[in-house]
Every structure is written in C-alpha cells, then in structure tokens.
C-alpha positions as MATLAB code, in Angstrom:
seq = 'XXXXXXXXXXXXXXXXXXXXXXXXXXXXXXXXXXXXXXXXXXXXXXXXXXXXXXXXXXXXXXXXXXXXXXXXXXXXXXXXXXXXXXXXXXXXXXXXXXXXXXXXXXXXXXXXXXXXXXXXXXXXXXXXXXXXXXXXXXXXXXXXXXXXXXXXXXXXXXXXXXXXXXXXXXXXXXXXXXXXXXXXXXXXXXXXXXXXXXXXXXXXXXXXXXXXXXXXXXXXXXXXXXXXXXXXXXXXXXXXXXXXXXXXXXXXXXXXXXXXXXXXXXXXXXXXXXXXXXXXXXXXXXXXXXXXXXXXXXXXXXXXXXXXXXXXXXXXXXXXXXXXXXXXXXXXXXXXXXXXXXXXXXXXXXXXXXXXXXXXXXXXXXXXXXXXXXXXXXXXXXXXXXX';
ca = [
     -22.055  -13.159  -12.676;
     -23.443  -10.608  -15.264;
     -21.984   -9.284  -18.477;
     -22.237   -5.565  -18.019;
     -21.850   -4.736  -21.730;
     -25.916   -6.979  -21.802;
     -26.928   -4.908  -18.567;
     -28.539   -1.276  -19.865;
     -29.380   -0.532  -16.266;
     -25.777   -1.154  -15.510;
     -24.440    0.933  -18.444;
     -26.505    3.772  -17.432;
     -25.782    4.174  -13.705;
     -22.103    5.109  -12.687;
     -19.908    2.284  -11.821;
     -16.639    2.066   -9.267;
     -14.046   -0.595  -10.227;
     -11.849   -1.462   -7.400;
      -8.297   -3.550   -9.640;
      -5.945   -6.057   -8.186;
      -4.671   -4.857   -5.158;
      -2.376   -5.883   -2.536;
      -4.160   -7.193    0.730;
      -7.480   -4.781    1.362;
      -9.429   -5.576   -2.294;
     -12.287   -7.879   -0.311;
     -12.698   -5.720    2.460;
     -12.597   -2.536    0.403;
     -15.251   -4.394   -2.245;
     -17.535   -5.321    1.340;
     -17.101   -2.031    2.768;
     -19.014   -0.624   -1.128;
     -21.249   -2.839   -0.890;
     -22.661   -1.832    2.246;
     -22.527    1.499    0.862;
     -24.695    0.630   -2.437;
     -27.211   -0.455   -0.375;
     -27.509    3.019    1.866;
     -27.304    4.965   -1.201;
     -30.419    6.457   -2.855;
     -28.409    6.728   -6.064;
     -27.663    3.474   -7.934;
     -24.395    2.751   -8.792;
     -22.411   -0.651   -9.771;
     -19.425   -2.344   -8.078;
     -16.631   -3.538  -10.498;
     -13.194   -5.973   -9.250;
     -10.722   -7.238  -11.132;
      -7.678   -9.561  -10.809;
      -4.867  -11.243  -12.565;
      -5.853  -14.588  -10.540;
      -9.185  -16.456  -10.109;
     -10.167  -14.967   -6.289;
     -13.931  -15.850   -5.933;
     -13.281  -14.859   -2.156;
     -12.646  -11.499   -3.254;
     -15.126  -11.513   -6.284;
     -18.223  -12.824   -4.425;
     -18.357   -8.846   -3.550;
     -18.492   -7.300   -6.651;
     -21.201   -7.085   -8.929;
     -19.491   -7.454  -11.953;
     -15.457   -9.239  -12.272;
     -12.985   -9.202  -15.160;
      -9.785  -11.006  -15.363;
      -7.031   -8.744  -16.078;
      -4.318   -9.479  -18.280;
      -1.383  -10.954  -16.590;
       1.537  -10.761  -18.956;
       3.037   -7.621  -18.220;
       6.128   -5.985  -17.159;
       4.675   -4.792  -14.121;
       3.460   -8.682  -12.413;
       5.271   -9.625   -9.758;
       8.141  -11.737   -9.239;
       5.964  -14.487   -8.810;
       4.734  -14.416  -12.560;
       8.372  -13.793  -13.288;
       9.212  -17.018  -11.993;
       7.078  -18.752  -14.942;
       7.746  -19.708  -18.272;
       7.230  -16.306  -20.436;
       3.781  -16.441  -22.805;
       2.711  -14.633  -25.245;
       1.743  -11.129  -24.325;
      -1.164   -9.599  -23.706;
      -2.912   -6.314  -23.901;
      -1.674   -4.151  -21.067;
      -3.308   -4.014  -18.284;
      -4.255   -0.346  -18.367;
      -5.431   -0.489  -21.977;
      -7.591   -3.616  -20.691;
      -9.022   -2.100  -17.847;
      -9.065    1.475  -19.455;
     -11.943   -0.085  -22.549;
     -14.201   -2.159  -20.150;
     -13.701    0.998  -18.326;
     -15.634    2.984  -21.376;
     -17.835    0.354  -21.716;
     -19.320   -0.069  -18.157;
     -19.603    3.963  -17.150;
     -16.754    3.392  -15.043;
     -16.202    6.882  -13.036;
     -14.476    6.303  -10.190;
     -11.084    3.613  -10.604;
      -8.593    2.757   -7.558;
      -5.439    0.842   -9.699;
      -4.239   -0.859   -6.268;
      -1.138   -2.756   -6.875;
      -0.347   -1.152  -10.531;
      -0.590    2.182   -9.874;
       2.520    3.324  -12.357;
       1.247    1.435  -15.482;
      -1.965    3.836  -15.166;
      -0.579    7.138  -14.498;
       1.407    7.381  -17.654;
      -1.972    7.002  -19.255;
      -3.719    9.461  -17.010;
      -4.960   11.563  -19.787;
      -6.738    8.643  -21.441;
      -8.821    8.017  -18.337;
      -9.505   11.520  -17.527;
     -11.043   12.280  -21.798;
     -13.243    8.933  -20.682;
     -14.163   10.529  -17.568;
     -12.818    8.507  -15.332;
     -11.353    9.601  -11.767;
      -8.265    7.847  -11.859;
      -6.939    6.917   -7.845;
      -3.582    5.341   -8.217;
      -1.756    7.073   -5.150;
      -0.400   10.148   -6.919;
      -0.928   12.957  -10.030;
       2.350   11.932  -11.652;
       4.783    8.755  -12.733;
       7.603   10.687  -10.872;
       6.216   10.977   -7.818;
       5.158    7.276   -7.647;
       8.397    6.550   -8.383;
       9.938    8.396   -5.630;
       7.141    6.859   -3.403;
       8.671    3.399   -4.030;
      11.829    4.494   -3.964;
      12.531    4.789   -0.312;
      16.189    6.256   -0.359;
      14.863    9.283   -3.374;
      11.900    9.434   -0.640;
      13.612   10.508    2.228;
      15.984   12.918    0.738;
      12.722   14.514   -0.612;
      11.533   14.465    2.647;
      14.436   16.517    3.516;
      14.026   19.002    0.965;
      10.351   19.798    2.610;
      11.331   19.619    6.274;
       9.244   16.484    6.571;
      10.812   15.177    9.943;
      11.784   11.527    8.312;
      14.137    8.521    9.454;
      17.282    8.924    8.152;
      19.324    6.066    5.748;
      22.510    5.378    4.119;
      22.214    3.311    0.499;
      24.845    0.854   -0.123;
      24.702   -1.599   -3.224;
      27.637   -4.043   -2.162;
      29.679   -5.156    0.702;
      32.693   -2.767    0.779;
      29.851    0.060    0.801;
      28.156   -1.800    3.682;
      31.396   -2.016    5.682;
      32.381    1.623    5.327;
      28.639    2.954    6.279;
      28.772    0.354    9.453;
      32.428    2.126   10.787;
      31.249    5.432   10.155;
      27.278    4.296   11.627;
      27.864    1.237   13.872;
      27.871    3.045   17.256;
      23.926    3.022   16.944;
      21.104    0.843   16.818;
      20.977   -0.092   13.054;
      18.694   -2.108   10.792;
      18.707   -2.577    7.276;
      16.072   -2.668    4.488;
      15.733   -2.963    0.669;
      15.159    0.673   -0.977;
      12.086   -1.223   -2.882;
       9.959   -3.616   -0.913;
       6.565   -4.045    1.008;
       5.354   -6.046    3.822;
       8.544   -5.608    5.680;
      10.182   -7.870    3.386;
      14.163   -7.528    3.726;
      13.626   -5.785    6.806;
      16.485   -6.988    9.685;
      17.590   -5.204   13.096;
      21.282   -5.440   13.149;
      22.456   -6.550   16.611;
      24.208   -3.906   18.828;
      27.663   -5.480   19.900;
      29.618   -2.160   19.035;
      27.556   -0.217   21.727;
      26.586   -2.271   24.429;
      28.362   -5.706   23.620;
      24.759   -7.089   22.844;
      25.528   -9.788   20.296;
      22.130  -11.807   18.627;
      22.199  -15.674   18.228;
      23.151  -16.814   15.112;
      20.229  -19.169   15.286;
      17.916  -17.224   17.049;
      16.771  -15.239   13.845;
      15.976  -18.761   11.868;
      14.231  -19.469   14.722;
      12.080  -16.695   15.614;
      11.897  -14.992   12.241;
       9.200  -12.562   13.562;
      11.777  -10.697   15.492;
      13.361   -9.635   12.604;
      16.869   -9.839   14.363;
      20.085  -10.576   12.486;
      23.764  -11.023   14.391;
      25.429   -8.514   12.200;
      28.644  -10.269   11.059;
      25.670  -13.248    9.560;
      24.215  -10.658    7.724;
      27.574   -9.509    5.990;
      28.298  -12.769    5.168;
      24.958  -13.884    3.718;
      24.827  -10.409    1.621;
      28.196  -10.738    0.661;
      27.610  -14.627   -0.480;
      24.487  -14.632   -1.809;
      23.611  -15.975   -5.559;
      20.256  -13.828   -5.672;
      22.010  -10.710   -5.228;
      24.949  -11.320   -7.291;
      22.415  -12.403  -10.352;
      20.213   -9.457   -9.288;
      21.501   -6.847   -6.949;
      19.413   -5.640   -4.511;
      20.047   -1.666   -3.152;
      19.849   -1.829    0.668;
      19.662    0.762    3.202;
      21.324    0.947    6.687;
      19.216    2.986    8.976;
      19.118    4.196   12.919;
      16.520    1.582   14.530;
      14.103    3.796   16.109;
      13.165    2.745   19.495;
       9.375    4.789   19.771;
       6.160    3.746   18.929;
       5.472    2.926   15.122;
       2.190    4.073   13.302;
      -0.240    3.410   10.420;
      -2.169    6.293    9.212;
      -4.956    5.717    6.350;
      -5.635    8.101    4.636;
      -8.160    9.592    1.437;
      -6.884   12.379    0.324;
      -6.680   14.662   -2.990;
      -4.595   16.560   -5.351;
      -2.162   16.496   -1.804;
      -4.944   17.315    0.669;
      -6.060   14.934    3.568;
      -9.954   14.662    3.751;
     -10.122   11.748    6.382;
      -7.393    9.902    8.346;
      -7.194    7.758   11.208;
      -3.933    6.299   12.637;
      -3.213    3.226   14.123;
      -0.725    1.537   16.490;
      -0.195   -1.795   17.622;
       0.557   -3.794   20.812;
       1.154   -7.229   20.584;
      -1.801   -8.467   18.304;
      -3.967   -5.307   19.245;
      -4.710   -2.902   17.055;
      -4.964    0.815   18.318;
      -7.488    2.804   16.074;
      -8.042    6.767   16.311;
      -7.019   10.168   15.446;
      -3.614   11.216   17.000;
      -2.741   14.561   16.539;
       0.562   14.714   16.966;
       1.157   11.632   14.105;
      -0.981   13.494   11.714;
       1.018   16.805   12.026;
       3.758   14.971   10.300;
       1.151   13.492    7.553;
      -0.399   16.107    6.353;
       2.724   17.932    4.766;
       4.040   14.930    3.914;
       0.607   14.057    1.513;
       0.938   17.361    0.413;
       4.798   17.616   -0.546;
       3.988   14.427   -2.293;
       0.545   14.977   -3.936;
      -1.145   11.947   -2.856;
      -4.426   11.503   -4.443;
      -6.764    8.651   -3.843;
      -6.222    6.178   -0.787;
      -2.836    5.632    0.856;
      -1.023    4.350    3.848;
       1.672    6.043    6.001;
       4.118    4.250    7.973;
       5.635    6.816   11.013;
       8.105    5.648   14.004;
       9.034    7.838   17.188;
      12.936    8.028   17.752;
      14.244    8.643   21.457;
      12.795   11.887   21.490;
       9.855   11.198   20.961;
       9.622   12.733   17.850;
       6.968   11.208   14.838;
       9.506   10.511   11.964;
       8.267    9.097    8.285;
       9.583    5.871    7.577;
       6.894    5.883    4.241;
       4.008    5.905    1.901;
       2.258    3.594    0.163;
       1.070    4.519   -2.398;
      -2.043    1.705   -2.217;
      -4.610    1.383    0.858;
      -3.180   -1.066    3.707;
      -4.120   -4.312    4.271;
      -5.173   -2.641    7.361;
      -7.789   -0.428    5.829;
     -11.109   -2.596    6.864;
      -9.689   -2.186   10.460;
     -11.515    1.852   10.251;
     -14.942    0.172   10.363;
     -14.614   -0.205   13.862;
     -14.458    3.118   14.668;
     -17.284    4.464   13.218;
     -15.595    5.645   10.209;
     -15.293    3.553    7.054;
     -12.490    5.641    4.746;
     -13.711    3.357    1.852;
     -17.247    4.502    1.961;
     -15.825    8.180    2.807;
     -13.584    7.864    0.027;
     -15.803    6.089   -2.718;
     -19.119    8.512   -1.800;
     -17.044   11.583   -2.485;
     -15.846   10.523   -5.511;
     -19.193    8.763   -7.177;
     -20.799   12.096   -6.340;
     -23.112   11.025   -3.543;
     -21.452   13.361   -1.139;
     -19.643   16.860   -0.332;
     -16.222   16.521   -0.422;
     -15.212   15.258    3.173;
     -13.415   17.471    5.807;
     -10.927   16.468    7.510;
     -11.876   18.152   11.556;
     -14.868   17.041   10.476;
     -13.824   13.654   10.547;
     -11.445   13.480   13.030;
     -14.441   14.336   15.491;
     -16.770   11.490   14.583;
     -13.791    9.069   14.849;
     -14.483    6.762   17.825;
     -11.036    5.331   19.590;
     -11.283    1.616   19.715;
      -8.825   -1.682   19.704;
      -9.580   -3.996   16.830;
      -7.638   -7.687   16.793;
      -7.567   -9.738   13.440;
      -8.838  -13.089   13.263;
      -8.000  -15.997   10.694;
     -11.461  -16.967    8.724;
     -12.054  -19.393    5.814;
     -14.117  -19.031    3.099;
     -14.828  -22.397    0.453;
     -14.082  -21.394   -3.304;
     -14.722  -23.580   -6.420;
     -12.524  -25.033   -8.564;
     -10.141  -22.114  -10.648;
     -12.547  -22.166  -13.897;
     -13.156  -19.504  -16.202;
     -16.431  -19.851  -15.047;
     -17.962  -16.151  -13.814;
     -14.969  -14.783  -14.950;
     -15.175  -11.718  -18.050;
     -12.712  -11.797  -20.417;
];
C-alpha cells in the first residue's frame, strides 16, 4: 500500500473514500474499481475500517484504519475493556479527507457521527453520502416506531406497530391485537435481529413448538406464551431494556429496493425479491410507487436500502430504510446496472446526473443466487495499514 500524503499524482486527482460499512464495503470497493479503469478521468479509491480486513482492502488503492474508540462502535467493542480514546472518527476521516482530495465520501455504518459535522465536509468540498441531509432524520430512520408514524403523516402506505417497553404493555397490546397474525421486533436493529413471528393460537388454534424455534432458528417462529416468558425473565433486558414492537405479520411478498438517490430524489433503483435462495432482480413498478415518496418525505441522499412487504391485499407497505447500501447491493451487477458505478460516476463528476426512466429501461430482469467464497488474509499486522 501507498501513503497518499507521498503520492502528488494522487493528491491532485479526485479521490472517493468508501468507510466501514456494514456488509457491501468489498463489493462496493470492486464494483469502483472496475469503474477507474473505464474512466478517462483519473481518480483514486480510498477504504477504511475500524478492523484489519485485507479482504476488503485488497480493493482500494489507498486504506486507513479508523479510530475505534467511540461512542458510536458497536456492541461488540462495547463488550471490551474501555481504552483510552481516540480522535473521533469523523474528525479522523474528515483530515485525511483534506489531505487526499477526497470529493466524494459514503460514511456506511456511521452515518450520524458525520452529519452533525456536515458543514465541515461540505467548506472541504467534500460530498458527504451518509443516508440523509440531517441528524433528525437519521434518527427517525433508525428509529422504526418514530418511522412509521412519519410515514403516516405523508400517506406513505407503511406496516403498522404497537411499542411496548415491558411485559404488562406487551400483554395489554396482545388482548387488544392477538386476533391477528403478529410478530415482534426491536424499534432499533438490523439484519433481522430480534425479529420473531408470534404463533397464531388465538385465531386458528395454531400453536408453534416450543422447541421447534431452537431448532430451526431460520424460521423465525416463537410459541407466544415462550416469548412472554423469556422477555419477561430476561437479565439483558432488565440491565438494558430493549423497546419492542408488536406488529400484523404480513403474509405478501417482501422486497429490497436499492436505491441512489439525492436531496430526496431517486436517480436509479432496482428491487429485489427472493424465493428460497433466489434472488429476483428488476424494476417493479408497483414497489417503487411506494419508494419514491417515501425517499422523498425522508430526504435520502446517497445510497440506501428499502425493505417493503405486501399485506393480504396485496398492497406494497414500508416496513423500512436503511439508511446504508444492503449487503445486497453487488447483486445489481447482474442486471446490467451497477448502482455503485451509477452512483459514484455522478458524484466524481464523470457523468450527468442519472435519470431514473432512464434507468429503469436499461435494467435487465435476472435471478442472482449467492455463493460462499474464501479468500486467504495475512496475519492482523499493522502492516499496509495508514494510521
């Protein structure tokens, strides 16, 4: 690896920086790449990550290793012995940032540390992507119970939900809800974490095994009455209480949309739907007429992800945004349209700004499936990696 700061070529030419993201950093970084090369204007790729990742590095050009004491690491840095804190992360990534002609940066996973500092980054010149124009509405991104009474407030067709933050709220939302498919999920959360189907033994005398959801833990079923009782017994959320909501189980089809778009405007979008381990890519029309006012009510600027289920009616309904691209994101390639390279051209200036029928047309329907690969990394040195 290079030092930029010893590179004048590389100061001179414009520079994207891709930070730690959640799931989609290597394929986003590959997907550049490809586009660098195409390009007849030079420009330099930039990753960074709280962790030593050479699979995800060996892509960029140039790495740095951001700092990792912050309040915003996950719980999985939470779980170690506290150390003596660093610069933040924006502040970190902000000066290399100056130093390295940085004009284009997507925050990924971090996205709220760097909007409160928008300003900074936009005197430097720097197009700042973290998912949104404002701390506020990132917040009510991640909040999924303020995000669907927003919803409301715009006439965004959106799954409904009922917070409760103990047991006795549970029960009472259950008596007044329970003749309904139900499921339950944390008002903060990704990857479907904390997300359980309750079973349906007030409607049809369908009861789930008690063992069944140890068992097959992919189902994400949960025998109601083990659910109370786990909740209701549980150290983690008496130390830290967890905000859950109770919400209809829709029965339709469930979608991902990708999506660049900016200052609330979709450029490019393709949805996606899957079957068993298939993955459905293409433009539906009907999916996206519940997107675009959502990314507009919202102001989502940069690259984000959409989660939408059909209820009974079939009817598209919001379950929510993420505010970061999916891990799903490298899936687009298949169809002819990359939304990284869309995305990323726009904004380095080596194309018009991208519209969306225009798109839409060029996107060729395909079915994608993932498969597990390996890739051999050296030992976790410092080695490569700039401080």
């Amino acid at each position: 690896m290079k030092t930029p700061a010893n590179d004048s070529h590389h100061t001179m030419s414009p520079a994207a920086w891709l930070a730690e993201g959640q799931s989609s950093q290597r394929d986003m970084l590959a997907s550049l790449q490809t586009l660098k090369a195409q390009s007849d204007i030079p420009f330099s790729i930039i990753a960074s990550h709280r962790h030593n990742r050479p699979e995800i590095f060996e892509f960029a050009d140039f790495v740095y290793r951001e700092p990792s004491a912050s309040a915003a690491d996950s719980d999985e840095q939470a779980m170690f012995a506290p150390i003596e804190p660093l610069m933040p992360r924006w502040e970190f990534v902000l000066e290399q940032a100056k130093n390295n002609n940085v004009k284009v940066l997507l925050t990924g996973r971090n996205g709220i540390d760097y909007e409160a500092h928008r300003e900074k980054f936009a005197s430097a010149g720097i197009r700042l992507l973290t998912g949104a124009t404002s701390v506020a509405a990132l917040e009510a991104i991640d909040d999924k119970f303020a995000f669907m009474q927003q919803c409301h407030q715009h006439d965004i067709p959106v799954a409904e939900a009922w917070r409760f933050n103990n047991v006795t709220e549970l029960d009472a939302l259950l008596a007044k809800h329970g003749h309904q498919p139900l499921c339950v999920k944390p008002v903060t959360g990704i990857f479907a974490q904390g997300f359980w189907r309750l079973d349906l033994a007030k409607n049809n005398g369908e009861q789930y095994d008690s063992f069944e959801h140890l068992y097959f833990t992919e189902e994400k079923k949960i025998n109601t009455a083990q659910f109370i009782n786990a909740y209701a017994n549980s150290l983690m959320v008496h130390e830290r209480p967890i905000p859950m909501l109770l919400m209809p189980y829709l029965s339709g089809q469930e979608y991902s949309i990708d999506v660049v778009c900016e200052y609330g405007e979709v450029l490019a979008a393709i949805t996606r739907y899957k079957t068993g381990k298939i993955q459905h890519i293409g433009y539906e029309k009907s999916v996206m007429d519940v997107v675009i006012p959502l990314i507009k009510a919202f102001g989502c600027d940069g690259i984000v992800s959409v989660q939408t289920k059909a209820d009974d009616d079939g009817q598209h309904r919001v379950l929510e945004i993420n505010s970061r691209p999916s891990g799903g994101i490298g899936y687009t390639i298949h169809s002819g349209v990359d939304l990284t390279q869309i995305g990323f051209a726009y904004w380095l200036g080596l194309t018009d700004k991208p519209k969306l029928t225009d798109i839409a047309q060029r996107i060729i329907p395909c079915q994608v499936r993932s498969i597990m690969m390996s890739v051999k990394i050296k030992e976790d040195t410092e080695e490569g990696i700039l401080e």
